[in-house]
C-alpha positions as CSV (number, residue, x, y, z in Angstrom):
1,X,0.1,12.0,27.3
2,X,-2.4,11.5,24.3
3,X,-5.9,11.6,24.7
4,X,-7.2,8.4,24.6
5,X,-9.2,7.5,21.2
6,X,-12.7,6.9,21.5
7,X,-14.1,4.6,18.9
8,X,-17.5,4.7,17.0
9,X,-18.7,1.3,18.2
10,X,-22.0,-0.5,16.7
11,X,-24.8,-1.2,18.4
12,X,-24.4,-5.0,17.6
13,X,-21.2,-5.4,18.8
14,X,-20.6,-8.0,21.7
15,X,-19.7,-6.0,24.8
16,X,-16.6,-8.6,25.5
17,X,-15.3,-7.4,21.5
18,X,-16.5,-3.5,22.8
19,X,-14.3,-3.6,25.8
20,X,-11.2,-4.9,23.5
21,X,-11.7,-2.3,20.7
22,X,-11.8,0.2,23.1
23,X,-8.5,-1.1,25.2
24,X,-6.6,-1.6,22.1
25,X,-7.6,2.2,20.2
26,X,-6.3,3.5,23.7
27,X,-3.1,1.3,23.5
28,X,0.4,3.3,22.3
29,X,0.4,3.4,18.3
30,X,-2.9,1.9,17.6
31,X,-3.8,1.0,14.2
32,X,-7.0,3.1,14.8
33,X,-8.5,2.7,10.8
34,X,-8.5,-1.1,11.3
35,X,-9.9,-1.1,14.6
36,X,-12.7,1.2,12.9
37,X,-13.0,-1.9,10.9
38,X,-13.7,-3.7,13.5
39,X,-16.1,-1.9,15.1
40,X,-18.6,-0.8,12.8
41,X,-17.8,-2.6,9.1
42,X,-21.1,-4.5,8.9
43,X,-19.7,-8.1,7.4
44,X,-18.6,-8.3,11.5
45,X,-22.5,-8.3,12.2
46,X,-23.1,-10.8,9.6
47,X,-20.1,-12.5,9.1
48,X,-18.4,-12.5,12.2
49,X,-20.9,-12.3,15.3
50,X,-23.4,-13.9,13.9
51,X,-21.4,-16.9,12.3
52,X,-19.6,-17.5,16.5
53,X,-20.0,-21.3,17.0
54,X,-21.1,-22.1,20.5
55,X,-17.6,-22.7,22.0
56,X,-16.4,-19.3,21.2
57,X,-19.0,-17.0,22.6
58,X,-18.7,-15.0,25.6
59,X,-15.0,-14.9,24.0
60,X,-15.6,-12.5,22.0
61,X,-12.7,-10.5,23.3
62,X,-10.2,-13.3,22.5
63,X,-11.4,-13.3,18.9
64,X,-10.8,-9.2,18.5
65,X,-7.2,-9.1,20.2
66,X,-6.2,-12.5,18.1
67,X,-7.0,-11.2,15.1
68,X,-5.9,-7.2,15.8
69,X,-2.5,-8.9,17.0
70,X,-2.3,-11.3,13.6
71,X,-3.0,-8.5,11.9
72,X,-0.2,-6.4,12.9
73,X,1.9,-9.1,12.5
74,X,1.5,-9.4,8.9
75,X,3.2,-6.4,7.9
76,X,6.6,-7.0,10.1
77,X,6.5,-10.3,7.8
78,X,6.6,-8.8,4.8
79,X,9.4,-6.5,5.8
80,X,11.2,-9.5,6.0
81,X,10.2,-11.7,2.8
82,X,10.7,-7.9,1.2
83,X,14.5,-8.3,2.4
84,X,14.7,-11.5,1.5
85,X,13.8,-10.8,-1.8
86,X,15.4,-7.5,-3.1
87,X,18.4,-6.8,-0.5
88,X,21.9,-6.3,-1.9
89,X,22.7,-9.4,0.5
90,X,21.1,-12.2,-1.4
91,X,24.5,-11.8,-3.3
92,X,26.9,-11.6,-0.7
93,X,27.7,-15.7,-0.8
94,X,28.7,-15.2,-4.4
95,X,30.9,-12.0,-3.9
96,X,32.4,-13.8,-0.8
97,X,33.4,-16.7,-3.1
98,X,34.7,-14.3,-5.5
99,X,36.9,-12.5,-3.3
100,X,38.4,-16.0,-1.5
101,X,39.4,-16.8,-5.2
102,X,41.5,-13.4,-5.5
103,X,43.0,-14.2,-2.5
104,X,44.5,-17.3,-3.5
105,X,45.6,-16.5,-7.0
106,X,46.9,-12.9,-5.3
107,X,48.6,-15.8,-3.2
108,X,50.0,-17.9,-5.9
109,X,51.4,-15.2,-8.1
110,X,53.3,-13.1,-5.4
111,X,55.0,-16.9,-4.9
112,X,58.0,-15.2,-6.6
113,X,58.5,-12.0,-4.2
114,X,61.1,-10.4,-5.4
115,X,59.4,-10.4,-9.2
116,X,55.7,-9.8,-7.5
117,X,57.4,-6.9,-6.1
118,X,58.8,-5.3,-9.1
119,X,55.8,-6.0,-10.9
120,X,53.4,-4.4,-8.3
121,X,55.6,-1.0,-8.2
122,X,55.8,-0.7,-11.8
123,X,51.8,-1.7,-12.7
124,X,49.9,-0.5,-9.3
125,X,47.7,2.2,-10.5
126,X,46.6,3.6,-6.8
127,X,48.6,5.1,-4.4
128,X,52.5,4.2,-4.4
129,X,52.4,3.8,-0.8
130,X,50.0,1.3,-0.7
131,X,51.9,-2.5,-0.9
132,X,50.9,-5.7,-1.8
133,X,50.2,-6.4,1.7
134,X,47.8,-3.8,1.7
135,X,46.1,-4.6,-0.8
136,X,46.0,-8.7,-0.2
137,X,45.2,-8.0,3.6
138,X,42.0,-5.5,2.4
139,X,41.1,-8.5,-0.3
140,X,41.0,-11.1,2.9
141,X,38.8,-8.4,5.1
142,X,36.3,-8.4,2.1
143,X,36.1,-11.8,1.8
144,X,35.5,-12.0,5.7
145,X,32.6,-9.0,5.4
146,X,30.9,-10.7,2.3
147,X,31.1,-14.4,4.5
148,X,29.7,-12.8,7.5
149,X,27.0,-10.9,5.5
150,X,25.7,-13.7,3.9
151,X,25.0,-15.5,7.4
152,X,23.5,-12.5,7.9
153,X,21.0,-13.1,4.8
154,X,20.5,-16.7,5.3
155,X,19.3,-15.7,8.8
156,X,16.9,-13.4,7.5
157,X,16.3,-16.0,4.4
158,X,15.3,-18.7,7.7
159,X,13.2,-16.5,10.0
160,X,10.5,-15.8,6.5
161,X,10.5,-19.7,6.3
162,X,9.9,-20.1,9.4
163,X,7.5,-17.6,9.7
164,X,5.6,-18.6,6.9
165,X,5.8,-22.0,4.8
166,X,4.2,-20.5,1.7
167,X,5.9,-21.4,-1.4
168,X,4.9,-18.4,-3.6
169,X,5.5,-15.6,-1.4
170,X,5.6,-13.7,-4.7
171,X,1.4,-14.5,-4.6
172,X,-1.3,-11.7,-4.9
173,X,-3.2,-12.5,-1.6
174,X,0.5,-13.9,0.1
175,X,-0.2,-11.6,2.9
176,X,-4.2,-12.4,2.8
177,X,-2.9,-16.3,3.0
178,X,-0.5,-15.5,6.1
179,X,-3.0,-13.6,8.0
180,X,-5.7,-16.7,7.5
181,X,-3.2,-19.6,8.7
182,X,-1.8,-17.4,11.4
183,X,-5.2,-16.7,13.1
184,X,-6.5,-20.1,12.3
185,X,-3.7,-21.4,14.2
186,X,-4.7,-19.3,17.2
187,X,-7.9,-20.1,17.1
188,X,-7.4,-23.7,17.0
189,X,-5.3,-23.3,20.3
190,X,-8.4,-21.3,21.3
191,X,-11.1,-22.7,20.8
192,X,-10.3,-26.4,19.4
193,X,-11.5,-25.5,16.1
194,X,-9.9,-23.1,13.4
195,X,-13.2,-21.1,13.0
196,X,-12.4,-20.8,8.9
197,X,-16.4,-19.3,7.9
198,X,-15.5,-16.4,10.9
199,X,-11.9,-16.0,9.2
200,X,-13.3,-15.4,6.1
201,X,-15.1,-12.6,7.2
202,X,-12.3,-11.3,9.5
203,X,-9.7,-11.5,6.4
204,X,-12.2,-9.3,4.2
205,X,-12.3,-6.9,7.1
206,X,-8.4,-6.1,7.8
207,X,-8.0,-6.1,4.3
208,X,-10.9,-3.9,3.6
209,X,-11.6,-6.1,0.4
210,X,-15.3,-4.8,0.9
211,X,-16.7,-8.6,1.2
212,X,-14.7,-9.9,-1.8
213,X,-12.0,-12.4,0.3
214,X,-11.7,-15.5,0.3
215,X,-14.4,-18.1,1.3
216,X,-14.5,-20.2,3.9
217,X,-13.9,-24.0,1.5
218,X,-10.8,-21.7,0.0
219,X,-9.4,-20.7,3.2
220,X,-9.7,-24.4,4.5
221,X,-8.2,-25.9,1.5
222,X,-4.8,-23.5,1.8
223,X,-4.4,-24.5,5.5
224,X,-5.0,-28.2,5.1
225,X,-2.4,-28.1,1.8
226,X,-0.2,-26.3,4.1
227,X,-0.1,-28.8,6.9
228,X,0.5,-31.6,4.3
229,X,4.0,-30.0,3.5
């Protein structure tokens, strides 16, 4: 069993948020740099604990393990919109159309058998034990594989959606903008309120953008936009 991880906490740090650093860097596979972050990056002073509105204090614990959790999230996410966008499978509908197309025109000109026949001995290329049957049974298992892949992809294609409603998934900051209307999301089931000036500071944190996120009006503006949709 691993030792567990003891982490460099500031002074300033709420002992709620202390007690839920510490739980979490002694949890199995820790993210142990972010929760560094967390601990001592000075924007949490400033930005974070200092900028708690009234109804979220003494929950300072429920902000740390929302946004560690949000945060860990993000990244299984863009697995997925990464699939989504570059896997061989965002072409299987087409190659499944293709190949039910063979079929039927392999259909229509072996109408004649007895001239198919002839014609498939003398022009076959591959192995002269392999018939026509073979081959036009293999073409309808392909077209079967390709159909069931591409339910496969527009599965995947529907869980990113889902996920996430962002248009441009292609963006810069897509995962920034994920991570910010996840956690305000949590924090509006919370705390009533989505807490966007303490999400500002949190975002520039897990991202380690060294105080250069987004602000507060910018984070507002993508989740209200967002909700319109």
């Amino acid at each position: 069993m691993a030792d567990d991880c003891q982490l460099e906490l500031a002074r300033w740090v709420p002992e709620a948020a202390k007690s839920e650093l510490q739980r979490l860097a002694n949890s199995p596979d820790a993210d142990h740099r972010l929760l560094e972050r967390l601990a001592s990056y000075e924007e949490m002073h400033s930005g974070v604990w200092q900028k708690v509105p009234a109804v979220a204090r003494r929950a300072e614990h429920l902000i740390i393990r929302r946004t560690y959790a949000v945060a860990r999230l993000v990244p299984t996410w863009q697995k997925i919109e990464d699939f989504r966008k570059y896997s061989w499978l965002r072409d299987a509908g087409k190659i499944a159309r293709l190949a039910s197309k063979l079929l039927d025109a392999m259909n229509q000109a072996s109408a004649n058998a007895a001239d198919w026949q002839d014609l498939w001995q003398n022009l076959w290329p591959g192995d002269e034990r392999t018939t026509f049957e073979d081959a036009l049974s293999l073409v309808e298992r392909l077209a079967v594989l390709y159909r069931d892949a591409a339910a496969r992809y527009e599965g995947i294609a529907e869980t990113s959606t889902k996920l996430s409603t962002l248009k441009k998934k292609n963006l810069r900051e897509a995962r920034e903008i994920v991570f910010q209307r996840w956690l305000a999301s949590a924090f509006k089931d919370d705390f009533g309120r989505p807490l966007d000036q303490v999400i500002s500071a949190l975002s520039s944190v897990v991202f380690d953008k060294g105080g250069e996120g987004a602000m507060a009006a910018t984070i507002r503006g993508r989740r209200r936009s967002a909700a319109r949709r």
